[in-house]
N, C-alpha and C positions, 0 to 999 in steps of 0.2 A: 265638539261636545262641551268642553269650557265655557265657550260663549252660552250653551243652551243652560246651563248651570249644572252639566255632570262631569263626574272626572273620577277617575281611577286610581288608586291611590297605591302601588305595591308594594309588598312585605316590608322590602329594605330602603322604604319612603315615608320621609313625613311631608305633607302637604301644608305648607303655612297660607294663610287665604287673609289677604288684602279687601276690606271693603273700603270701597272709594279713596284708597292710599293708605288705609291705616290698617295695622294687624287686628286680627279678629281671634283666629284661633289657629290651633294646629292640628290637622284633621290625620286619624288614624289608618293603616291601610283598609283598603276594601272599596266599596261604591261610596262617592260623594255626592249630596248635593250641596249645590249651592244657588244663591239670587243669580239670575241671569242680566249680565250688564251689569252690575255692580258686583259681585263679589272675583275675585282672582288670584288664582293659586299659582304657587309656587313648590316645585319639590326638590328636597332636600335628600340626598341622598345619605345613611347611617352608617352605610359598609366600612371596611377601612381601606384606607388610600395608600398605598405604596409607593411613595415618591424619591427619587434616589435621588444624591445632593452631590452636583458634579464636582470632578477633581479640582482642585486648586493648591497654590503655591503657596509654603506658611512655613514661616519663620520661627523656629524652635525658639525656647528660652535661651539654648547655649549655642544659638547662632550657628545654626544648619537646616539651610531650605528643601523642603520634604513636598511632596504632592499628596493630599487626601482627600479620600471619597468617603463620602459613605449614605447612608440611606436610612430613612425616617418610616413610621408606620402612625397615622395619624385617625382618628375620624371622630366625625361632627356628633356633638351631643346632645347641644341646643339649636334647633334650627330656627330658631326666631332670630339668635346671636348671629347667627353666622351670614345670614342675611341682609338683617338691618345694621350689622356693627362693623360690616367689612366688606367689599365689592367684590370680590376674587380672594376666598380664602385659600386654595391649593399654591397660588402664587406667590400669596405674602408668609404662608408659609415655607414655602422653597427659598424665599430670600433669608427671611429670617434665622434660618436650619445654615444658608452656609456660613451667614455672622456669627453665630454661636460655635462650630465650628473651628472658624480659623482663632474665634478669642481662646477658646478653650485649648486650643492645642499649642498655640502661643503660647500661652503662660507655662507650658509644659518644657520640662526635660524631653532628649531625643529618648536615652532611656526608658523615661515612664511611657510616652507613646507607645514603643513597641513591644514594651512587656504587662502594663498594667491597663487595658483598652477600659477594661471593665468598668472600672471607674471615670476614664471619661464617659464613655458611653453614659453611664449616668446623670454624670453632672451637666453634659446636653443636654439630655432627656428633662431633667430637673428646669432647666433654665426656660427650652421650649414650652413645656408644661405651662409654666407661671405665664408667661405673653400672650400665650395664644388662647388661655381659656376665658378669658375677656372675648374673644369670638367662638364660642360655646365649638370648641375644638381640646380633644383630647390627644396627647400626643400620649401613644402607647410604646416604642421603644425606637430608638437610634442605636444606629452600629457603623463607626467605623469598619471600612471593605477593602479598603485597600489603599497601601502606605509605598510610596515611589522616595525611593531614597535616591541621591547622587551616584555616578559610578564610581567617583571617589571613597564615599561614603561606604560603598559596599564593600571595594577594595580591601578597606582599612578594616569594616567588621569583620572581613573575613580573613584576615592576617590576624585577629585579635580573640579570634574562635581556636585558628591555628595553634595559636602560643598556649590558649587555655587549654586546648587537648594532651599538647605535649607533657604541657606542666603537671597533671593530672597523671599520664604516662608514668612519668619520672617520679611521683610521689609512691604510683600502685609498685615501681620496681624497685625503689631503694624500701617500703615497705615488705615487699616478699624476701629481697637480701638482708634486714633485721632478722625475719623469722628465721630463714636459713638458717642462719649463720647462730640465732640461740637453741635451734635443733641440732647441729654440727657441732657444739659444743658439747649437749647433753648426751648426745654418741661419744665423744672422744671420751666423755668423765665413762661411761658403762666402759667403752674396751680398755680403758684405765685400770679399773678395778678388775676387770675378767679380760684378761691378755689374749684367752682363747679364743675370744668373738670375733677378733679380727680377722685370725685365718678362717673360721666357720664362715666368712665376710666375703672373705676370698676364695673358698670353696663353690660357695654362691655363684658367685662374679662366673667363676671358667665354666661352670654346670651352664649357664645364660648361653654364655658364649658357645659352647659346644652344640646347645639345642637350636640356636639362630646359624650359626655358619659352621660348615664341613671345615675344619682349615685344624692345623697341626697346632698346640699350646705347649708352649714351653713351660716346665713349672719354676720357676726363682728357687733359691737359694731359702731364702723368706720361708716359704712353703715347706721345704724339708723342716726345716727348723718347728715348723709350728707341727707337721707330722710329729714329729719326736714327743716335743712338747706333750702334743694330746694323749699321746703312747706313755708318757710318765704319767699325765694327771688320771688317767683311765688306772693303772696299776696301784696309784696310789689312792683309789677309791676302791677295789680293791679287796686292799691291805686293812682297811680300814673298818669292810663289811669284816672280813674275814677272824680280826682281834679289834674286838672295840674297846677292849682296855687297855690293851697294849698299843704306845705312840707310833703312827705312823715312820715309817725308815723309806726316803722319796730315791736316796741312792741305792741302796738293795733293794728295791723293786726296779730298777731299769737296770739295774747287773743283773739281776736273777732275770730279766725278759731279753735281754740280751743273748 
C-alpha cells in the first residue's frame, strides 16, 4: 500500500513523509495519501517508552561503591527531530540516562542517596530533559529502583540503627524515671502534710492483696499505730462538731474512747 501511495496512519502515530529525501510534512492519524514512487513515510510512534537503565557500580562522594538501577519514562514530541536529528533515539537515550546517573550519584553523599532519592531523581530528569529535546524527546520522569550496598556496608548500617534504637531506648527510660521520681516526691510532700494517707496507702495495698491471692497477711506494727492514730483523729473531729467554741482536748478524747 505505500508504494500505491496509501498508508494508514494510527492514533498513537505520526507519519513523517519524505519526498524524494526531503521532509514534506507530518501526516495526522487516519487514511493517507500520498505520490506514488515518490513520496515515503515514516512512523513515529507518541506513546511513552519505558525503558529501565541497568544496574551499575558508582562510586559515592565519601568513597563507598553501591550498585544503581533505575528506570526512565520518556516519549517523542517532535517526530521530524527524532528522525532526522538522531538514528536510534531509544538507544542514545538509554546511554545517555546511565551517564547522567552514575555523575549525578557520584557527586552524592551515601547518605543523601538513600534518604533524599527525590531530589536526585529530579535533577536526572532535569539533565536528561535538556539533551535530549534537541531530538524532539521528552523525558517525563526517572526514579531510582534499586540501591545494592556492600555487605559491609550493611553490617555497619545495621549496627548503627542498633545503637540509635537503644539510645532512644535509654532516653524514653531515664525520661519516665524524671517524672516518676517528680511524682514520688509530690506524694511524699501530701502524706507529709496528712500522716494519715499513708496508712489509708496501706490499707489499699492489703485490700489488693487480699482480692488477688487467698494467702494469710500479717498486719506491722505500722498498721496498729496508724489504727490508733485514725481512732484519735476521728474523736477529735468529733469533739470539735460537738463544741465549736470550745478548743479541741486530742488526750481526753482517746482517754474518754478508751
Amino acid at each position: 500500500m505505500p508504494s500505491l501511495g496509501i498508508a494508514i496512519v494510527r492514533q498513537y502515530e505520526r507519519g513523517v513523509v519524505f519526498r524524494l529525501g526531503q521532509v514534506r510534512n507530518v501526516r495526522e492519524p487516519g487514511l493517507r495519501f500520498m505520490i506514488p514512487l515518490v513520496d515515503r513515510m515514516r512512523k513515529v510512534s507518541m506513546r511513552t517508552v519505558t525503558m529501565p537503565v541497568p544496574s551499575q557500580q558508582i562510586i559515592t562522594r565519601d568513597n563507598v561503591s553501591i550498585g544503581v538501577a533505575a528506570v526512565a519514562y520518556f516519549r517523542r514530541v517532535d517526530p521530524v527531530k527524532s528522525i532526522v536529528e538522531i538514528e536510534n533515539v531509544q538507544a542514545a537515550v538509554n546511554q545517555i540516562a546511565q551517564t547522567t546517573v552514575r555523575n549525578v550519584v557520584g557527586r552524592s553523599l551515601l547518605d543523601q542517596v538513600l534518604t533524599d532519592t527525590e531530589s536526585l531523581n529530579e535533577s536526572i530528569k532535569e539533565i536528561l530533559d535538556k539533551i535530549t529535546r534537541q531530538w524532539g524527546v521528552f523525558v517525563q520522569l526517572v526514579e531510582l529502583k534499586d540501591i545494592e550496598l556492600p555487605p559491609t556496608m550493611q553490617r555497619a548500617m545495621a549496627r548503627q540503627a542498633e545503637a540509635e534504637r537503644e539510645k532512644r531506648a535509654k532516653i524514653i527510660a531515664a525520661e519516665g524515671e524524671a517524672l516518676s521520681a517528680g511524682r514520688l516526691a509530690e506524694a511524699a510532700d501530701v502524706i507529709a502534710a496528712h500522716p494519715i494517707a499513708l496508712q489509708l496507702r496501706n490499707l489499699q495495698v492489703l485490700g489488693e492483696i487480699a482480692a488477688e491471692h487467698n494467702s494469710t497477711i500479717i498486719f506491722p506494727a505500722q498498721l496498729l499505730t496508724g489504727i490508733d492514730a485514725l481512732t484519735r483523729f476521728v474523736e477529735q473531729q468529733r469533739a470539735q462538731v460537738a463544741s465549736p467554741d470550745v478548743p479541741a482536748q486530742p488526750s481526753a478524747a482517746v482517754v474518754s474512747a478508751k
